[in-house]
VOBA-1610 file (N, C-alpha, C; in pm, whole numbers, padded with zeros to 5 digits, always signed):
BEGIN
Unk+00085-00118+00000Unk+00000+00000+00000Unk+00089+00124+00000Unk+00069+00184-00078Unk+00156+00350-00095Unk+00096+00458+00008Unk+00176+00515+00072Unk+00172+00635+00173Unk+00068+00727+00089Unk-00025+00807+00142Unk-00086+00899+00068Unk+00031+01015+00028Unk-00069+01111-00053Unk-00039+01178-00112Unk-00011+01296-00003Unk+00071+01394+00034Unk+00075+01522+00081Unk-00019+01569+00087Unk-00027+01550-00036Unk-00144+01669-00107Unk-00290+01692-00078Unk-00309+01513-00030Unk-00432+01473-00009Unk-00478+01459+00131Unk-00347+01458+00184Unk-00348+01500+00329Unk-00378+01637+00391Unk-00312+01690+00315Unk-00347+01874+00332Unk-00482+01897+00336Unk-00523+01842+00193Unk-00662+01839+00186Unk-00768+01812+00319Unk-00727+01680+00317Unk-00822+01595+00423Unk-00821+01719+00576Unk-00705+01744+00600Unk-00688+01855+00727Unk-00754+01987+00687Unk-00753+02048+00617Unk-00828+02168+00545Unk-00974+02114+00610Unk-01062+02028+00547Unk-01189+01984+00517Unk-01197+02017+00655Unk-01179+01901+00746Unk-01197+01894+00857Unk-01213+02017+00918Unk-01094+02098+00923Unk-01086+02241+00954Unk-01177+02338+00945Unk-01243+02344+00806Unk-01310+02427+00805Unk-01467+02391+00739Unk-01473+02237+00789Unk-01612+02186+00767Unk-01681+02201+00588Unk-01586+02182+00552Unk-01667+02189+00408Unk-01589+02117+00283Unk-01604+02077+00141Unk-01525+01996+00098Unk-01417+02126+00023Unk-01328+02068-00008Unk-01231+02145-00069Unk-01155+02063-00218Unk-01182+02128-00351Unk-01126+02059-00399Unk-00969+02162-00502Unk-00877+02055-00483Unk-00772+02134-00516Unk-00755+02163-00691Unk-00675+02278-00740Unk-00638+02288-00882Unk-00505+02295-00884Unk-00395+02256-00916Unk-00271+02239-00931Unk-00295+02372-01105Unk-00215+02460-01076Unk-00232+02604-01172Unk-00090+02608-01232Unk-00038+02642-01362Unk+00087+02703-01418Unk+00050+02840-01455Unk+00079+02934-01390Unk+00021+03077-01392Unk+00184+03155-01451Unk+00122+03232-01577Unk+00272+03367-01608Unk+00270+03470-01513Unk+00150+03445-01408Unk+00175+03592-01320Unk+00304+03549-01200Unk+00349+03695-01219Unk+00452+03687-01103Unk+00378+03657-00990Unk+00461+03575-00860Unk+00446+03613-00726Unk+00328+03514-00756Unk+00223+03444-00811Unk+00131+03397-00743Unk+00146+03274-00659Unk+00060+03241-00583Unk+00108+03112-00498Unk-00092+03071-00557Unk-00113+03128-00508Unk-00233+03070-00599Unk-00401+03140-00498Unk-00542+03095-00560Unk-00634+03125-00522Unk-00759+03063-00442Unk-00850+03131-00360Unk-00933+03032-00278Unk-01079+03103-00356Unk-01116+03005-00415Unk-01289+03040-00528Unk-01365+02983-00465Unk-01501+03052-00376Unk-01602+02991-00297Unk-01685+02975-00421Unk-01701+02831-00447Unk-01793+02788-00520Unk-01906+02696-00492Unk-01967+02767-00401Unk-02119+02744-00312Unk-02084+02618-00204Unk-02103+02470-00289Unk-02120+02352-00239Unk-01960+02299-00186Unk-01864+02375-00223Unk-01698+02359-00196Unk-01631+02482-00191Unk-01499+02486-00214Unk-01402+02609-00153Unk-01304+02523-00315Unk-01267+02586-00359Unk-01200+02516-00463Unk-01050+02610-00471Unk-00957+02532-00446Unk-00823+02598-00390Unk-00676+02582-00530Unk-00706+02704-00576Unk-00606+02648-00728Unk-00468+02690-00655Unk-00368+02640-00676Unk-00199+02669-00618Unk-00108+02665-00719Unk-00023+02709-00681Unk+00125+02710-00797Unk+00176+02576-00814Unk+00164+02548-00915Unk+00240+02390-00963Unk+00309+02401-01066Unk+00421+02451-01024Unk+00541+02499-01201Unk+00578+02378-01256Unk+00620+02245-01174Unk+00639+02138-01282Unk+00553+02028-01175Unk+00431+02000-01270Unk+00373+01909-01262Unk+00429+01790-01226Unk+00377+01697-01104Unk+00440+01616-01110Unk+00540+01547-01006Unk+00596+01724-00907Unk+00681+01721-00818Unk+00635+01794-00731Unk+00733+01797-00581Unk+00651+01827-00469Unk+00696+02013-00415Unk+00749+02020-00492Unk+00795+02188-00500Unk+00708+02265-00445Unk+00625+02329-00511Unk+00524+02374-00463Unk+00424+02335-00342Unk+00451+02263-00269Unk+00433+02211-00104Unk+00360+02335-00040Unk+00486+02419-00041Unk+00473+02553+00034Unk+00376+02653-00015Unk+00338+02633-00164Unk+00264+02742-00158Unk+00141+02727-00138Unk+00093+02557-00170Unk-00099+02485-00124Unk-00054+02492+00011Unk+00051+02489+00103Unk+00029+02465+00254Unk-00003+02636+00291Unk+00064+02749+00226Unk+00045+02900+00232Unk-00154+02908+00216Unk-00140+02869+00091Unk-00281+02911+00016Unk-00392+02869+00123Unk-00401+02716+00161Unk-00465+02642+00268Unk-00477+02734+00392Unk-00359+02759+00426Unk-00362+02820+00600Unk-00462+02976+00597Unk-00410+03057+00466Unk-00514+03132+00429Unk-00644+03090+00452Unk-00698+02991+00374Unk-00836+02944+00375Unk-00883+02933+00531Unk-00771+02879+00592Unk-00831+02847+00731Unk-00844+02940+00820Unk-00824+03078+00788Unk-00900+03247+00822Unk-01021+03244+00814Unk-01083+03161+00692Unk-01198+03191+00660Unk-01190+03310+00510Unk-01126+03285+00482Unk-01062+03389+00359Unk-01098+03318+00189Unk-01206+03372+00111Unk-01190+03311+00007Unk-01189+03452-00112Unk-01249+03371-00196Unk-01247+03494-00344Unk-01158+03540-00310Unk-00988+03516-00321Unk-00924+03622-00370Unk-00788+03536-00406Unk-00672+03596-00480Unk-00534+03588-00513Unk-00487+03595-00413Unk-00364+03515-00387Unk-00248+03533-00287Unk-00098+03523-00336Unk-00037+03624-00264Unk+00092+03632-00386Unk+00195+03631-00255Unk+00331+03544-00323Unk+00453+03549-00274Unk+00498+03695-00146Unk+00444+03784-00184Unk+00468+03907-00121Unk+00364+03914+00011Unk+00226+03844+00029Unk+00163+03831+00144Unk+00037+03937+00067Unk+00060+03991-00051Unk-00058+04079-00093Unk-00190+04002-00101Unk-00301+04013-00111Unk-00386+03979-00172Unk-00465+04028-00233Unk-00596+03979-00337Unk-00663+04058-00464Unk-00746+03976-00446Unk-00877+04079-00462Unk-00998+04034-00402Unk-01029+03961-00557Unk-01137+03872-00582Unk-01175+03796-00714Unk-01332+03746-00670Unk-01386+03882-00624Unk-01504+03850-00631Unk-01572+03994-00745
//
């Protein structure tokens, strides 16, 4: 049996956290600085993150950034490397 995924772990702790399902988007974005976004989409929280090469665990830090955000209670918006954020509602 293979160890789960990080990824899916994060997940699973998110849910729990903040009582609702969460589903993730692994994103290749040209914008600078993004780490990625939290889109309240009614029935879920749908959490897109920086994934520059598909595939590998690099980007760890920025779904564990993006996540801890969420767990403010923080959605509709961009989150960038710099701590800025942009509202996307």
């Amino acid at each position: 049996m293979n160890p789960p995924d990080e990824r899916d772990v994060l997940r699973l702790q998110a849910e729990d956290a903040l009582g609702r399902r969460i589903v993730l988007r692994p994103i290749q974005s040209p914008e600078p600085g993004l780490l990625g976004r939290l889109l309240d989409r009614g029935g879920y929280l749908l959490v897109e993150y920086r994934d520059r090469t598909s595939g590998y665990f690099w980007d760890l830090d920025a779904l564990r950034e993006v996540l801890r955000v969420a767990g403010e209670g923080k959605t509709n918006l961009s989150l960038y490397e710099d701590g800025r954020t942009v509202d996307e509602t």
